[in-house]
Residue, then its C-alpha position, 0 to 999 in steps of 0.5 A: x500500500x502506498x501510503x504517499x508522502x505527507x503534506x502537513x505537520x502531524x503535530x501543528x498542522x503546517x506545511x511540509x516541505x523537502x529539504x535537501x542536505x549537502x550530501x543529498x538526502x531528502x528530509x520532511x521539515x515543518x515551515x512552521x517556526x512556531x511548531x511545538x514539536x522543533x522546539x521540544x528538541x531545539x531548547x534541549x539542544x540549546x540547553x546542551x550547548x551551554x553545557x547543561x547536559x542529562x535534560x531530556x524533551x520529556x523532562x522539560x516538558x514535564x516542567x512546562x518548559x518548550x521554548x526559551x523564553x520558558x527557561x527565562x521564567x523557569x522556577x523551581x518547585x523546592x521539592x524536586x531535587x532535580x528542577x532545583x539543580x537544573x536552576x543551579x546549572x542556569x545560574x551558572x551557565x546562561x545567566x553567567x554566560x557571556x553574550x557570545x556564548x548564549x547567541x552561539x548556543x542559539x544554533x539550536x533554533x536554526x534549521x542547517x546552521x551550526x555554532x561556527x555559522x552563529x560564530x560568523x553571525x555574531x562577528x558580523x552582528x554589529x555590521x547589520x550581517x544579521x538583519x540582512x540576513x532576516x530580510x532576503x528578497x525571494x528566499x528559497x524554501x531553506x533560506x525562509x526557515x533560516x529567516x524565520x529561526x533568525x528572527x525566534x533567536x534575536x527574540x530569544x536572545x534579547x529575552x535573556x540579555x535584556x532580563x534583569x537577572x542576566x544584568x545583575x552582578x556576575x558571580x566570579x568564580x576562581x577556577x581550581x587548577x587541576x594538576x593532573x590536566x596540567x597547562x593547555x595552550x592553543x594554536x590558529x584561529x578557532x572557528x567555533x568560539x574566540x580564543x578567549x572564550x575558549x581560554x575561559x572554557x579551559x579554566x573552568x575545566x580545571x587547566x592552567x593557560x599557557x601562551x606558549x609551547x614549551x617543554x612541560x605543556x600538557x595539551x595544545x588546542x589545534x583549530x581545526x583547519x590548522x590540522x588540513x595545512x602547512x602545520x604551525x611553528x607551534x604545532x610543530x614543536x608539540x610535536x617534536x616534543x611529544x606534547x598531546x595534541x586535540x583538535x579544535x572539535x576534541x577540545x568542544x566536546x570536553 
């Protein structure tokens, strides 16, 4: 029986179109920016992208969590240990994120467009690059669901940064070096975060920032495209003297 290909959402009802990626397989999305059923697994998405892993669709929707603006108003019930502490992981990782990291974080909301994509908007941001890219004349159908995620992750971002609590005192916290991990340095321009961002990131993971290589580092971060071409004077001497080398897309899985 052939039961033919759908042309409406199941969940909300809106159009569906097919949506060819990159290596050339076909997949049904739902033009519908506002559909329930994307942002059940884009806010867990976006909450894993800020570091806050283990929160299921189930779980947050248990909690009347399904969009960002949900997590903005989330407040724990005393009770559950579980809601409590993924407050406690909010506090420490959106409301004390930088503005960079919760716009990167927002990848989650954008159909075919990944942290170094975001990275890319955000550096252009403040050229207008964003807001071009909202208002294209005649999208195609990708490029109207690029659009339209756009615009749900300028509202979303704005509900974070503008929300009093993000404005209030950040808590500096001063990262414990974990001797066992030992110095970390990085080599070449990182496509998914700046080299600061990823310094801090490093920092909190317990290492001790090192700008150079020398005998004694424990690990040199190589940007990804730094590991496809002629190797850095930094890499090389890594290299020569045995230190661990992690890429670029190693060190964002930590």
């Amino acid at each position: 029986m052939n039961l033919g290909i759908p042309d409406c959402c199941p969940v909300c009802g809106g159009k569906l179109e097919i949506i060819t990626s990159k290596d050339g397989v076909k997949n049904l999305f739902c033009v519908n920016e506002k559909c329930p059923s994307r942002f059940n697994e884009q806010v867990s998405a976006f909450c894993e992208r800020l570091g806050i892993m283990g929160v299921s669709n189930t779980t947050l929707e248990n909690w009347g969590i399904k969009t960002i603006q949900d997590i903005v108003d989330f407040k724990p019930n005393p009770a559950y240990k579980n809601e409590v502490k993924f407050a406690e992981e909010l506090d420490k990782k959106m409301w004390n994120a930088s503005k960079e990291s919760i716009f990167i974080a927002l990848s989650a909301l954008v159909y075919g467009v990944g942290r170094r994509e975001m990275k890319k908007f955000w550096d252009n941001w403040g050229s207008g690059c964003l807001d071009s890219l909202i208002s294209i004349e005649n999208p195609s159908v990708k490029e109207q669901m690029i659009m339209d995620s756009l615009k749900v992750v300028k509202e979303a971002y704005f509900s974070i940064v503008d929300n009093p609590k993000y404005n209030e005192p950040k808590v500096v916290e001063t990262p414990k070096v974990d001797s066992s991990k030992g110095s970390i340095c990085f080599t070449g321009k990182l496509e998914t975060m700046t080299r600061s961002v990823a310094q801090d990131k490093a920092r909190k993971l317990g290492y001790e920032i090192a700008e150079s290589v020398a005998k004694g580092l424990g690990t040199l971060v190589v940007a990804d495209a730094g590991l496809k071409g002629e190797p850095s004077s930094k890499l090389k001497k890594a290299q020569k003297l045995g230190i661990r080398i992690m890429s670029e897309t190693e060190f964002n899985a930590l």
